[in-house]
C-alpha positions as YAML, in Angstrom:
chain: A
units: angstrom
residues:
- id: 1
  name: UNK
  ca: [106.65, 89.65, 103.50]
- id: 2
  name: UNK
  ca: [104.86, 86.80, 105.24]
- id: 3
  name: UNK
  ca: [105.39, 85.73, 108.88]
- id: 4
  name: UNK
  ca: [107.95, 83.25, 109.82]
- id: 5
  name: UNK
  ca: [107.39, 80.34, 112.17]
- id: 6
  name: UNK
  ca: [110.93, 80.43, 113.21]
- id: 7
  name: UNK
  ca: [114.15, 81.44, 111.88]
- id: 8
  name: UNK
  ca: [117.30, 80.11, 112.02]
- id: 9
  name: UNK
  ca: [120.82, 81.28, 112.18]
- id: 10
  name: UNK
  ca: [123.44, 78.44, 111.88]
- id: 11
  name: UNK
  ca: [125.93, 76.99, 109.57]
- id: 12
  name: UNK
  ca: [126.63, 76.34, 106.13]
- id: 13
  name: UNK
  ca: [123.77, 73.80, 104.85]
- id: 14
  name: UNK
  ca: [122.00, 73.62, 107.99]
- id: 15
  name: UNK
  ca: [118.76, 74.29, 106.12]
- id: 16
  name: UNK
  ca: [118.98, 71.21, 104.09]
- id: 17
  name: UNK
  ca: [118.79, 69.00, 107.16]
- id: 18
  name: UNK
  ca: [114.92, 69.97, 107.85]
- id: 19
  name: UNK
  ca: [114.04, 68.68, 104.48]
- id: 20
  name: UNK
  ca: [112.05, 71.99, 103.77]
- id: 21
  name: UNK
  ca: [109.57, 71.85, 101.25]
- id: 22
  name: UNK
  ca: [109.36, 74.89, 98.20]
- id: 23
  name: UNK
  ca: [112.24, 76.41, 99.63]
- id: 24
  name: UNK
  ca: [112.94, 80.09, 97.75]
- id: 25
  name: UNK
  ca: [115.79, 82.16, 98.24]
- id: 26
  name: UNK
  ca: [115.96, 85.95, 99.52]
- id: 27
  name: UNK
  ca: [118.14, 88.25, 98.85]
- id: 28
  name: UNK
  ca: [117.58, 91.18, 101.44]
- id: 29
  name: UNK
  ca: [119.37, 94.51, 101.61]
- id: 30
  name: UNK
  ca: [119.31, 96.22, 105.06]
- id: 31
  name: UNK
  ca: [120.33, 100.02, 106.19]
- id: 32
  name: UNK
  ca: [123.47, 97.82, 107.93]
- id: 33
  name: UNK
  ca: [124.28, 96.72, 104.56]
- id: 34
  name: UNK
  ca: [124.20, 92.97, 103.12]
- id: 35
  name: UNK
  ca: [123.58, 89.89, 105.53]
- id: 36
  name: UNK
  ca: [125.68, 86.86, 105.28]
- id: 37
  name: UNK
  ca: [123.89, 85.19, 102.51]
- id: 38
  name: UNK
  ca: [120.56, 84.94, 100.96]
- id: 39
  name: UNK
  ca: [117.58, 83.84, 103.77]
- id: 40
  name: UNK
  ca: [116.38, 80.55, 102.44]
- id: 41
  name: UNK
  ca: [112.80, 79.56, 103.29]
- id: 42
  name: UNK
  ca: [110.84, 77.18, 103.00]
- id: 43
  name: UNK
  ca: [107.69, 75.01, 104.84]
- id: 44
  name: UNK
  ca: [107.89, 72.65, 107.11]
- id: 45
  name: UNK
  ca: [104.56, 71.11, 108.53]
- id: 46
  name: UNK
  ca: [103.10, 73.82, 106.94]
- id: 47
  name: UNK
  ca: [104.93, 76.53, 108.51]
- id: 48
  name: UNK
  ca: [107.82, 79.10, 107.00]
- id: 49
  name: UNK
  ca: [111.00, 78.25, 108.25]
- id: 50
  name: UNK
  ca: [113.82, 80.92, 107.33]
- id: 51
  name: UNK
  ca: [117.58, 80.03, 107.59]
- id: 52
  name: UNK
  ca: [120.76, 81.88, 107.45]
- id: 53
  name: UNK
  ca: [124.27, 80.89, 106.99]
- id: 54
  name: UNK
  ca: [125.78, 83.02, 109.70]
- id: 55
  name: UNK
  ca: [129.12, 83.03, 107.83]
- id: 56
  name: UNK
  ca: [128.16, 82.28, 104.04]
- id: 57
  name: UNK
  ca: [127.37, 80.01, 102.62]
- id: 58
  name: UNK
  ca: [130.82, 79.25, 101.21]
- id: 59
  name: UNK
  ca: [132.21, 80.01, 105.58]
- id: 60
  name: UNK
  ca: [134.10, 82.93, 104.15]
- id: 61
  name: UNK
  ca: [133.53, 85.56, 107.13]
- id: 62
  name: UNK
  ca: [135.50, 84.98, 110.50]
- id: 63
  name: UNK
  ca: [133.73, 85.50, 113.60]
- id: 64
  name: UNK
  ca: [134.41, 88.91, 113.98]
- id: 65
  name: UNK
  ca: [133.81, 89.85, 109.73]
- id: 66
  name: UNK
  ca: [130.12, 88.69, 110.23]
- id: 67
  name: UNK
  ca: [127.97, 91.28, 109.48]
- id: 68
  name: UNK
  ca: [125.27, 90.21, 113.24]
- id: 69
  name: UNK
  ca: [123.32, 93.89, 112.57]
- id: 70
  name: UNK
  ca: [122.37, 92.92, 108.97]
- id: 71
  name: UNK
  ca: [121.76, 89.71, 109.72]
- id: 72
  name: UNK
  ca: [119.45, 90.12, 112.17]
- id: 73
  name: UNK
  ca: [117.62, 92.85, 110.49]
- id: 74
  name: UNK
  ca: [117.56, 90.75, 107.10]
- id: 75
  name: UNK
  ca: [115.39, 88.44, 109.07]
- id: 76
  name: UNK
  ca: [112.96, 91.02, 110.54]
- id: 77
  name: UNK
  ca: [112.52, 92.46, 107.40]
- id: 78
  name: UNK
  ca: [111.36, 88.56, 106.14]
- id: 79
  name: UNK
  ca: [109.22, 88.47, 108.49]
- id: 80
  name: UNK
  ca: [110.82, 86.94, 111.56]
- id: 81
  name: UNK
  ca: [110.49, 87.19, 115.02]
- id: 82
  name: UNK
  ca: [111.89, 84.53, 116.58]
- id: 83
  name: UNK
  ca: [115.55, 83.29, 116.59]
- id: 84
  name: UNK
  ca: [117.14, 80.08, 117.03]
- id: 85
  name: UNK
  ca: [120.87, 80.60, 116.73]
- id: 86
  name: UNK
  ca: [122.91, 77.22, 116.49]
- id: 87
  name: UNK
  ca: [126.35, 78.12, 117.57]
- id: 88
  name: UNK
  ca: [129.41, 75.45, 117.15]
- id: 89
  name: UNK
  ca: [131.25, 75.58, 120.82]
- id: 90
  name: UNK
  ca: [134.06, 74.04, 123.01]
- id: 91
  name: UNK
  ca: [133.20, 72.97, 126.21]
- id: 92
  name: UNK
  ca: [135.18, 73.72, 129.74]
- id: 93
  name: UNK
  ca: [132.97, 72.55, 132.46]
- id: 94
  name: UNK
  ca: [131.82, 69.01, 133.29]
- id: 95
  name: UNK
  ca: [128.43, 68.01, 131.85]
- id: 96
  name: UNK
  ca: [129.45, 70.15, 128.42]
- id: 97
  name: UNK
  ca: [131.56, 67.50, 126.96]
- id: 98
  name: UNK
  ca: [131.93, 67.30, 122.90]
- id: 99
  name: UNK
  ca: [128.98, 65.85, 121.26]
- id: 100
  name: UNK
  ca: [126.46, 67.64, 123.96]
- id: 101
  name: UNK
  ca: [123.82, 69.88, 123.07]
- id: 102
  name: UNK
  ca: [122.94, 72.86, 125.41]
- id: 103
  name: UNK
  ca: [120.59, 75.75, 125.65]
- id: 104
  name: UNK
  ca: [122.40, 78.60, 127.78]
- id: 105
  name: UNK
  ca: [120.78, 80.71, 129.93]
- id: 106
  name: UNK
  ca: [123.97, 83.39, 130.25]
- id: 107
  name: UNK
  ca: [126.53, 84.90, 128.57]
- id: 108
  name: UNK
  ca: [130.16, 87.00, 129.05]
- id: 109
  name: UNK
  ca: [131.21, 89.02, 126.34]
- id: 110
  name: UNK
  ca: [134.84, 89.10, 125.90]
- id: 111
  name: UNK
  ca: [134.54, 90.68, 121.98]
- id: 112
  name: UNK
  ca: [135.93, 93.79, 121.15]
- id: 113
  name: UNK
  ca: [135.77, 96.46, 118.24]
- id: 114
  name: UNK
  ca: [132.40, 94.57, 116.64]
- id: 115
  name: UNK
  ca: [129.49, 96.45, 115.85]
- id: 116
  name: UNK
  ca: [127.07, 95.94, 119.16]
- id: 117
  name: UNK
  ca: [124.64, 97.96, 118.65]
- id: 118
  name: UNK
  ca: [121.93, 99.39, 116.39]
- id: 119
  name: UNK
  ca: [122.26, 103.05, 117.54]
- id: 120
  name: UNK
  ca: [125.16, 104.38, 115.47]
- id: 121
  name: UNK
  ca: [124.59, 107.88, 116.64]
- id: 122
  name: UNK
  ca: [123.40, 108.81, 113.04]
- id: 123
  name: UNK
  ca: [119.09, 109.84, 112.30]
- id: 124
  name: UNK
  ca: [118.89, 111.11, 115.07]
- id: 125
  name: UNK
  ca: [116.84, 109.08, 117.90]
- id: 126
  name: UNK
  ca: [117.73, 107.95, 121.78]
- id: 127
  name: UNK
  ca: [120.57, 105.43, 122.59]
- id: 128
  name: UNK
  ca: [118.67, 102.32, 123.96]
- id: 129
  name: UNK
  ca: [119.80, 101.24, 126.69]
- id: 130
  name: UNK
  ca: [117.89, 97.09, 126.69]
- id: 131
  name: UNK
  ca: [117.59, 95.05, 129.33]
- id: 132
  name: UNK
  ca: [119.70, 92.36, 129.49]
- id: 133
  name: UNK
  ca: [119.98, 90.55, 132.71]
- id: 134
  name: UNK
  ca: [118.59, 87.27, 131.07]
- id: 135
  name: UNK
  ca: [120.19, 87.74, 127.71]
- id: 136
  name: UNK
  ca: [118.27, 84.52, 125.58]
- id: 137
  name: UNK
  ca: [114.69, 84.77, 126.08]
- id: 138
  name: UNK
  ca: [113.18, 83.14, 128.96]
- id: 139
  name: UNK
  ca: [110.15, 81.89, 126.66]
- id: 140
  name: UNK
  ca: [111.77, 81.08, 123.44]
- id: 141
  name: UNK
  ca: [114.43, 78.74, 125.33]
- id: 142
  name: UNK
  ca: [111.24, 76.79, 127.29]
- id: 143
  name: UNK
  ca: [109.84, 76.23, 124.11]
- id: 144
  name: UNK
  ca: [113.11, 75.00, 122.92]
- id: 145
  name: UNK
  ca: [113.30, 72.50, 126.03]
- id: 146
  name: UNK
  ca: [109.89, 71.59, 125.69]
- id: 147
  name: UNK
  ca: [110.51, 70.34, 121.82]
- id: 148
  name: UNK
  ca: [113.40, 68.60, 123.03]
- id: 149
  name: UNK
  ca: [111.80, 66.63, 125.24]
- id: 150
  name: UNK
  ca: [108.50, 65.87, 122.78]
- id: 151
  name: UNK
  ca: [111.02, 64.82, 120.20]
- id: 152
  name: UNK
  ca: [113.64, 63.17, 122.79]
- id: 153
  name: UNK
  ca: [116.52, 64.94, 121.91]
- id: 154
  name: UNK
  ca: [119.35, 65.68, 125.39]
- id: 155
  name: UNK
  ca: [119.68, 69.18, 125.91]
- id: 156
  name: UNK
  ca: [121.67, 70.62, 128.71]
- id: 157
  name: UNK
  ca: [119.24, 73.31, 130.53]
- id: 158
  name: UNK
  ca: [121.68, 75.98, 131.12]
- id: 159
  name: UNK
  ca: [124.98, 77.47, 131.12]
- id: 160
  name: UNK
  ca: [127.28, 80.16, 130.97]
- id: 161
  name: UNK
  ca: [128.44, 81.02, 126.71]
- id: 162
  name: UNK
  ca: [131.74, 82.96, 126.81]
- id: 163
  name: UNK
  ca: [131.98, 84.57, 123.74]
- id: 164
  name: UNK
  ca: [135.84, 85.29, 122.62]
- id: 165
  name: UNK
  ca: [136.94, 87.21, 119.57]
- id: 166
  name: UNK
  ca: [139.04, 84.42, 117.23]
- id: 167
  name: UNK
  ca: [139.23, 83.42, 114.89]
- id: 168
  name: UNK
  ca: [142.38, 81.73, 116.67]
- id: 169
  name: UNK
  ca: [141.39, 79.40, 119.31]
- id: 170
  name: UNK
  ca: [142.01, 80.44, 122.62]
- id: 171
  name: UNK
  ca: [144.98, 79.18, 125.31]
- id: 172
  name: UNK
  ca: [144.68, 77.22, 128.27]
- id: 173
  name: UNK
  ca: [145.17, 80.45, 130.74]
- id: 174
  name: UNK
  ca: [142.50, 81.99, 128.95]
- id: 175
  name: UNK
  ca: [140.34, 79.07, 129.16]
- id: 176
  name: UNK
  ca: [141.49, 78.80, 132.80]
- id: 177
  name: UNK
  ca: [140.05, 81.96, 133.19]
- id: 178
  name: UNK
  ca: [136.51, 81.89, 131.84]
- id: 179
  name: UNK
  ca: [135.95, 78.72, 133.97]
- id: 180
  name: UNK
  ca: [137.19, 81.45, 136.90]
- id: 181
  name: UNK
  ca: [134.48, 83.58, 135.25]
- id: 182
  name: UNK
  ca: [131.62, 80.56, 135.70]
- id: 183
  name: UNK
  ca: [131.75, 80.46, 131.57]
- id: 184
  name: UNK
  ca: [130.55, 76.43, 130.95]
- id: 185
  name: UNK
  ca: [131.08, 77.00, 127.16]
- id: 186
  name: UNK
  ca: [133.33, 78.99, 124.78]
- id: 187
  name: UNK
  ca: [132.58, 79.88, 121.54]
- id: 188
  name: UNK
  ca: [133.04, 83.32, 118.79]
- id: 189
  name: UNK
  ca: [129.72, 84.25, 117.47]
- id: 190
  name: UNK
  ca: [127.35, 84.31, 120.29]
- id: 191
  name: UNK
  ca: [127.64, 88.66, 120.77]
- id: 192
  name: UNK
  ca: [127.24, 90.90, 120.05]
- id: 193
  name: UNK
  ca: [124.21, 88.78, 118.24]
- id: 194
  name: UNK
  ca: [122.58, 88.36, 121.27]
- id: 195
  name: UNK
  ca: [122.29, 91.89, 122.49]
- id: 196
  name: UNK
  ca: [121.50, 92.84, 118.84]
- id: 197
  name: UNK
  ca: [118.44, 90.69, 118.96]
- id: 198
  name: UNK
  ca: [117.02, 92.17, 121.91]
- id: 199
  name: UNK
  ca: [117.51, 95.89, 120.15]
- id: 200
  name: UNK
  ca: [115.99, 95.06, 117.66]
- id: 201
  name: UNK
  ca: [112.43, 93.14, 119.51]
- id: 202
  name: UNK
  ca: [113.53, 89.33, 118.31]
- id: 203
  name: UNK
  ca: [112.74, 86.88, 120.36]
- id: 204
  name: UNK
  ca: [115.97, 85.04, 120.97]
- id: 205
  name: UNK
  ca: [117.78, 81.31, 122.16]
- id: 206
  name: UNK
  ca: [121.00, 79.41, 121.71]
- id: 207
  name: UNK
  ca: [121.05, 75.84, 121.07]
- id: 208
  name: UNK
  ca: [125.18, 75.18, 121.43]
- id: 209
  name: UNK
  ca: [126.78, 72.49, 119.51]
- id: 210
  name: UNK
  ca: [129.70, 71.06, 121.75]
- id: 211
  name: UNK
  ca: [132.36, 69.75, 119.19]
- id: 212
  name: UNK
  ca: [135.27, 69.64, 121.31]
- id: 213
  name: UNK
  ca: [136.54, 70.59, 124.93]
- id: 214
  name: UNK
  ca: [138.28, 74.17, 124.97]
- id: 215
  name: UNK
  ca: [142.23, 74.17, 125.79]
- id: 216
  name: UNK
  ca: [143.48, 72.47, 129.00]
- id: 217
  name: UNK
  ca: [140.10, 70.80, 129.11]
- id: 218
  name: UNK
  ca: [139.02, 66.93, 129.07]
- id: 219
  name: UNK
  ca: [141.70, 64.41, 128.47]
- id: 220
  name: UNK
  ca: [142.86, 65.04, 124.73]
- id: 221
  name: UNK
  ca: [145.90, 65.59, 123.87]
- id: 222
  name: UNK
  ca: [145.44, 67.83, 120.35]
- id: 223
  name: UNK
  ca: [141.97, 68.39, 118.51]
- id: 224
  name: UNK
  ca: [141.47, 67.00, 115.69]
- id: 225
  name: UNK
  ca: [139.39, 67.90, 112.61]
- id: 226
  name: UNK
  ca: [137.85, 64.95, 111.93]
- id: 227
  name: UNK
  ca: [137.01, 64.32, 115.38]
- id: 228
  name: UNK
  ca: [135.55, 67.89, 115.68]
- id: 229
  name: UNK
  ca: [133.37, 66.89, 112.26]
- id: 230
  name: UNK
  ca: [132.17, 63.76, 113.75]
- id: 231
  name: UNK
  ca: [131.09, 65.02, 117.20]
- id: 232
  name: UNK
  ca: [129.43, 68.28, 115.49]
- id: 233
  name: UNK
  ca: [127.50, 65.46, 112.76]
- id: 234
  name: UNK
  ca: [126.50, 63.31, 116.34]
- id: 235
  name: UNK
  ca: [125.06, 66.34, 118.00]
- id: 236
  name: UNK
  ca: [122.97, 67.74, 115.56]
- id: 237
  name: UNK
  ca: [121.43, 64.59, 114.30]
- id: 238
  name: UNK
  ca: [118.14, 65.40, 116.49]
- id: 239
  name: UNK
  ca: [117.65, 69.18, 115.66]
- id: 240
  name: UNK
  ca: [115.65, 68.83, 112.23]
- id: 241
  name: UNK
  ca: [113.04, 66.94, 114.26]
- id: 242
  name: UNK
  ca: [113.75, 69.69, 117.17]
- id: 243
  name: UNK
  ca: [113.52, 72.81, 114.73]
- id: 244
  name: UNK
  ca: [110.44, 71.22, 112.99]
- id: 245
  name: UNK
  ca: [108.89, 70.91, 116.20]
- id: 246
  name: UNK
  ca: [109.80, 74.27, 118.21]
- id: 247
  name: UNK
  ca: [108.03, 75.57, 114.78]
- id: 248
  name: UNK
  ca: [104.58, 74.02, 115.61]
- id: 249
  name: UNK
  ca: [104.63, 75.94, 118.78]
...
């Protein structure tokens, strides 16, 4: 298949909002099974833009039902190489209040019993054993920056993603103890996708979506859905200009 500029793993829809142009679906099959959804693609200042619904696009699969290793190799097979995942997050620390977009530069893992890896033991082969010290790639998130910034879009430059199983939300002593940890955000579907990524060769960044604080945090009494809705809808208003331009580069 032909190259892709960028891809894109995010929510439901998210490809509309780049206004894509000839945008075909594809339906790939990987030795991990099916991906999430079909890969839509499509051009976008001349340039193939892939995107995937990381949990269908109907949001059928919880957090830890998503399918990352198929995903991820979906993508490669289309063609891709580089990865923007948009992940919807809470935020603990000051500076990662709801409606604030941020590009982390670490992660905790506090998943269990997911799929992490690509080496199931099986065809025989070496266990890798990646490198993952800076777990987003150092050159994929300055390119993310430096579109912000042509495009004028805020984004945090930064920060710790805790990644927590769900699909409940988590409490306030477990909150209290990720900001221990140095976590800034919290969120359920940044690993193992990370780590998978940099199995498999992708280049890899996280643009988080801050829709709320995380329990105990900030001054609101009870999250609400709508508020959630509208502080997710305020944040992303600047990434189809973002996306279009991180694809020029």
């Amino acid at each position: 298949m032909a190259d892709i500029a960028l891809a894109v793993i995010g929510g439901t829809g998210i490809y509309k909002l780049a206004q894509l142009d000839d945008v075909e679906s594809l339906q790939v099959e990987t030795r991990f099974g099916a991906p999430s959804g079909p890969i839509r693609v499509g051009r976008l200042h001349g340039r193939r833009i892939a995107f995937l619904a990381r949990h269908g696009e109907g949001h059928s699969l919880p957090p830890h039902k998503v399918n990352y290793r198929a995903n991820l190799a979906a993508l490669q097979q289309a063609g891709a190489t580089r990865i923007l995942a948009l992940n919807t997050v809470g935020g603990i620390t000051d500076g990662f209040g709801p409606r604030v977009l941020a590009c982390p530069d670490q992660v905790i893992d506090y998943t269990w019993g997911r799929e992490s890896t690509i080496w199931d033991g099986e065809g025989g082969g070496e266990a890798l054993h990646v490198d993952f010290g800076d777990p987003y790639t150092p050159l994929l998130r300055r390119r993310i920056l430096d579109a912000a910034r042509v495009t004028g879009v805020a984004v945090v430059d930064g920060g710790c993603y805790g990644a927590t199983q769900g699909p409940r939300l988590e409490t306030k002593a477990e909150i209290a103890r990720m900001r221990r940890d140095g976590c800034d955000l919290v969120g359920m579907t940044g690993m193992p996708e990370a780590a998978l990524a940099r199995e498999f060769g992708l280049e890899y960044a996280c643009l988080a979506i801050v829709a709320n604080w995380a329990a105990g945090c900030g001054d609101a009494a009870e999250i609400t859905l709508d508020e959630v809705l509208a502080n997710v809808a305020a944040a992303s208003a600047g990434l189809p200009g973002l996306v279009g331009e991180l694809a020029r580069g």
